[in-house]
ROSE-4610 file (N, C-alpha, C; in Angstrom, 1 decimal, always signed):
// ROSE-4610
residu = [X/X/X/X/X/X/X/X/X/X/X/X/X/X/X/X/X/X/X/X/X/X/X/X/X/X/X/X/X/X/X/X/X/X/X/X/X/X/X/X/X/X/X/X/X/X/X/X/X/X/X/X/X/X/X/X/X/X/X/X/X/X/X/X/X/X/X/X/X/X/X/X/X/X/X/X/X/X/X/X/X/X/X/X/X/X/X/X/X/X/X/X/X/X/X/X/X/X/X/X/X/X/X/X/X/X/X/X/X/X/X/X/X/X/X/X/X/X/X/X/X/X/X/X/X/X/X/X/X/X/X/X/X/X/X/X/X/X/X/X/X/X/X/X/X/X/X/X/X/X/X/X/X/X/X/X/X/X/X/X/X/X/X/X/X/X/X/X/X/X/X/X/X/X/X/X/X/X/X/X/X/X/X/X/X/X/X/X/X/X/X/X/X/X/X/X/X/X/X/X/X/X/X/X/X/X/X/X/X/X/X/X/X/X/X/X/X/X/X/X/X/X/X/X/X]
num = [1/1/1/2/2/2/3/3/3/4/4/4/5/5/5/6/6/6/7/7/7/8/8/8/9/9/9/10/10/10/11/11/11/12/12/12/13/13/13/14/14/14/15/15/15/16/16/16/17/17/17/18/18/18/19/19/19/20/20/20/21/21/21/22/22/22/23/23/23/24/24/24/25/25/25/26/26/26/27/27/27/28/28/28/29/29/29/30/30/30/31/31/31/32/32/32/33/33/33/34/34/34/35/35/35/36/36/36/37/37/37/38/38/38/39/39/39/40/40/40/41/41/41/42/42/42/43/43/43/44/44/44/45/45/45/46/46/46/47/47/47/48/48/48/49/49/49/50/50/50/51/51/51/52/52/52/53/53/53/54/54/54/55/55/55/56/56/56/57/57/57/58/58/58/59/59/59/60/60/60/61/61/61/62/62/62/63/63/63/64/64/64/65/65/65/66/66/66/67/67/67/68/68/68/69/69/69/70/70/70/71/71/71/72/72/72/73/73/73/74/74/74/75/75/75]
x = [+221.4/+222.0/+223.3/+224.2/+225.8/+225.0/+226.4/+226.2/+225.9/+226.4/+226.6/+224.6/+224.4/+223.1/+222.1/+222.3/+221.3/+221.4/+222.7/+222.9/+222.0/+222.2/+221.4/+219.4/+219.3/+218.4/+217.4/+217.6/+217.4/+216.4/+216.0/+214.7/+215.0/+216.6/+216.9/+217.0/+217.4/+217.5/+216.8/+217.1/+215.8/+216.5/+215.5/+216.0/+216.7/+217.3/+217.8/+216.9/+215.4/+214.5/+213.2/+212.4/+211.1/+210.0/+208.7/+208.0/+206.9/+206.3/+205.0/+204.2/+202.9/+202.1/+201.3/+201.1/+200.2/+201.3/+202.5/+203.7/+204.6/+205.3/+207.2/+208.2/+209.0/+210.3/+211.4/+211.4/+212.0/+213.4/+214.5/+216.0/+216.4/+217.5/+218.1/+219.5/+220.7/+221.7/+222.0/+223.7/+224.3/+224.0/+223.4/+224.0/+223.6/+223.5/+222.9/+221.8/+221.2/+219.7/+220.0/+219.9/+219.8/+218.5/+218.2/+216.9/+216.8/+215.7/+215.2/+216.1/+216.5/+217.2/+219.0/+219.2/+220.4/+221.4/+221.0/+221.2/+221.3/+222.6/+222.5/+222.3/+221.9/+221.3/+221.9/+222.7/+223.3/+222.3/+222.2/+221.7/+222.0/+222.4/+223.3/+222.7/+220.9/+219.5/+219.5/+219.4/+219.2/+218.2/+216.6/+216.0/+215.2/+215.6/+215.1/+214.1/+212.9/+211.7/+211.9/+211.7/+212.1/+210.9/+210.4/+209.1/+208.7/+207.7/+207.6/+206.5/+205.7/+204.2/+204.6/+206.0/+206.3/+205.8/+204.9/+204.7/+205.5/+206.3/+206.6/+207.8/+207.4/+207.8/+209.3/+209.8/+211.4/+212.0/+211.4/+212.1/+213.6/+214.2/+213.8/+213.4/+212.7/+212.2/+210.6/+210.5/+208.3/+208.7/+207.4/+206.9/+205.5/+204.7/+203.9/+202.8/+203.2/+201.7/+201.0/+201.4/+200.9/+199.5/+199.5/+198.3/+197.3/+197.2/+196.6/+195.5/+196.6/+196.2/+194.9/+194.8/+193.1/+194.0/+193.3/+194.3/+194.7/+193.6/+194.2/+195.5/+196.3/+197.3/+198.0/+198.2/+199.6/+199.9/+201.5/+202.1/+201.9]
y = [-144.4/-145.0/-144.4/-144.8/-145.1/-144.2/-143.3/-142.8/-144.0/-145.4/-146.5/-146.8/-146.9/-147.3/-146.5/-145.0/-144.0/-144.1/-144.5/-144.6/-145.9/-147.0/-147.9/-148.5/-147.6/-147.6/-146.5/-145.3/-143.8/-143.6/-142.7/-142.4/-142.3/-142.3/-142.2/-143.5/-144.8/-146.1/-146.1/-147.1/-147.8/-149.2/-149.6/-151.0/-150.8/-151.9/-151.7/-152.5/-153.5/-153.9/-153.3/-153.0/-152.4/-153.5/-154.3/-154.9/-154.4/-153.9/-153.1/-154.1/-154.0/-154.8/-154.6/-155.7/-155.7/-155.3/-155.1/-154.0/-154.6/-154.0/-153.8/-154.2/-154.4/-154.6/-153.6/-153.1/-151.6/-151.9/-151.6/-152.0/-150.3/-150.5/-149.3/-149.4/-148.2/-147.7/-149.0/-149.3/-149.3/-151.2/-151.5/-153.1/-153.9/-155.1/-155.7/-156.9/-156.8/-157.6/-159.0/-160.1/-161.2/-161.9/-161.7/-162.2/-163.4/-164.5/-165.7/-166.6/-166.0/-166.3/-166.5/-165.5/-165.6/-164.5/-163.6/-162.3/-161.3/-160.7/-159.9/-158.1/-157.6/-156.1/-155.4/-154.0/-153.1/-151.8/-151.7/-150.4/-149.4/-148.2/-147.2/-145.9/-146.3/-145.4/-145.6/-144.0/-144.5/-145.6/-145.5/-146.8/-147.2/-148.1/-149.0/-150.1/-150.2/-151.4/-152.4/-153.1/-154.3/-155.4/-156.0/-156.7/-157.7/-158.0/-159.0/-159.8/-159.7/-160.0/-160.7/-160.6/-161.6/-160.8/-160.0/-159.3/-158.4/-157.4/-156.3/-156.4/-155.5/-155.6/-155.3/-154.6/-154.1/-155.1/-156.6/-157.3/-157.0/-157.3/-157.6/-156.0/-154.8/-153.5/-153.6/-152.7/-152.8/-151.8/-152.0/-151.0/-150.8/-150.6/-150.8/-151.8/-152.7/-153.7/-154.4/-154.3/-154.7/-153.8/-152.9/-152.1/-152.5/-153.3/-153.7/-154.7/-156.1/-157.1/-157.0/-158.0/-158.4/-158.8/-158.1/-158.6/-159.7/-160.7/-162.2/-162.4/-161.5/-162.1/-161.2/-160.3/-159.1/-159.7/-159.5/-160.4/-159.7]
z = [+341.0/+339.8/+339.4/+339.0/+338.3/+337.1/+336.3/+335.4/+334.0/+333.9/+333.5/+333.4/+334.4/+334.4/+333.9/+334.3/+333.5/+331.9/+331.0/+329.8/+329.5/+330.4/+330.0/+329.4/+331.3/+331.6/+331.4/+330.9/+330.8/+329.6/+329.9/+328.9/+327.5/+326.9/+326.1/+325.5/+326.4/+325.5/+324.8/+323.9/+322.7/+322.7/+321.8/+321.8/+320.3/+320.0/+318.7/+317.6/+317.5/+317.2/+317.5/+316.6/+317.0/+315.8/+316.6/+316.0/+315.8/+314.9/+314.6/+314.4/+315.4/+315.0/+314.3/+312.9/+311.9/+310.5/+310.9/+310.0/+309.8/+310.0/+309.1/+310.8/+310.8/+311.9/+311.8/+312.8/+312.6/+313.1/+312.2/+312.7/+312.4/+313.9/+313.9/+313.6/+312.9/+312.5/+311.0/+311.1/+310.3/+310.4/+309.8/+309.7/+308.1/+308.5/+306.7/+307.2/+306.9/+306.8/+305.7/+306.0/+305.3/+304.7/+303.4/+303.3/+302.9/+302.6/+303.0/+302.1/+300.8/+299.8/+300.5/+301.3/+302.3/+301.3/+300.5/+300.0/+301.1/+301.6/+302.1/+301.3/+302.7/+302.4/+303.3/+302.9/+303.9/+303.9/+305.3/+304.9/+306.6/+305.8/+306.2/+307.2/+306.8/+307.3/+308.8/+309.3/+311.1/+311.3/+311.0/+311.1/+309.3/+309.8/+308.2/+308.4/+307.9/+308.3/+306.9/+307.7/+307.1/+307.2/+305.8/+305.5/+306.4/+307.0/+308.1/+306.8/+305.9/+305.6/+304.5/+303.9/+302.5/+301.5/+301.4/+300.1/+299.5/+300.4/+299.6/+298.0/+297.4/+296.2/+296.0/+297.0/+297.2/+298.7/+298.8/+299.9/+300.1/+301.0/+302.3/+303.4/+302.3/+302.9/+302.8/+303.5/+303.6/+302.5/+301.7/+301.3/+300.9/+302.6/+302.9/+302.1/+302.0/+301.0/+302.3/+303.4/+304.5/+304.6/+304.4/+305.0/+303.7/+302.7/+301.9/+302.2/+303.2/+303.3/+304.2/+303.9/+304.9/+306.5/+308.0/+309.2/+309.3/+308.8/+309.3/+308.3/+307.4/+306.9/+307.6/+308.0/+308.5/+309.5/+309.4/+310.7/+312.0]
């Protein structure tokens, strides 16, 4: 492998989306989050989760009300 490929491919990648199942959507660095209303959100946190379940009280962030719900509702 190309030094190009090891950065890519390497134990170190991540992806820049992470989907927790049953949870929150885990977004990594600097960007802004649009929520359903079309209200954007910046946020500046290496990773920040972000509500998949519709409940949480500080949308478009989890904060945790997922772990409340009965499974057949968590995303």
């Amino acid at each position: 492998m190309t030094g190009a490929e090891d950065q890519a491919e390497g134990p170190r990648a991540r992806p820049d989306v992470v989907l927790c199942p049953g949870g929150p959507m885990l977004v990594f660095g600097d960007l802004v989050v649009e929520d359903a209303a079309g209200e954007q959100h910046r946020t500046h946190r290496p990773v920040s989760a972000v509500c998949r379940c519709g409940k949480s009280a500080s949308a478009p962030w989890c904060d945790g009300t997922h772990k409340a719900l009965p499974a057949k509702l968590r995303p």
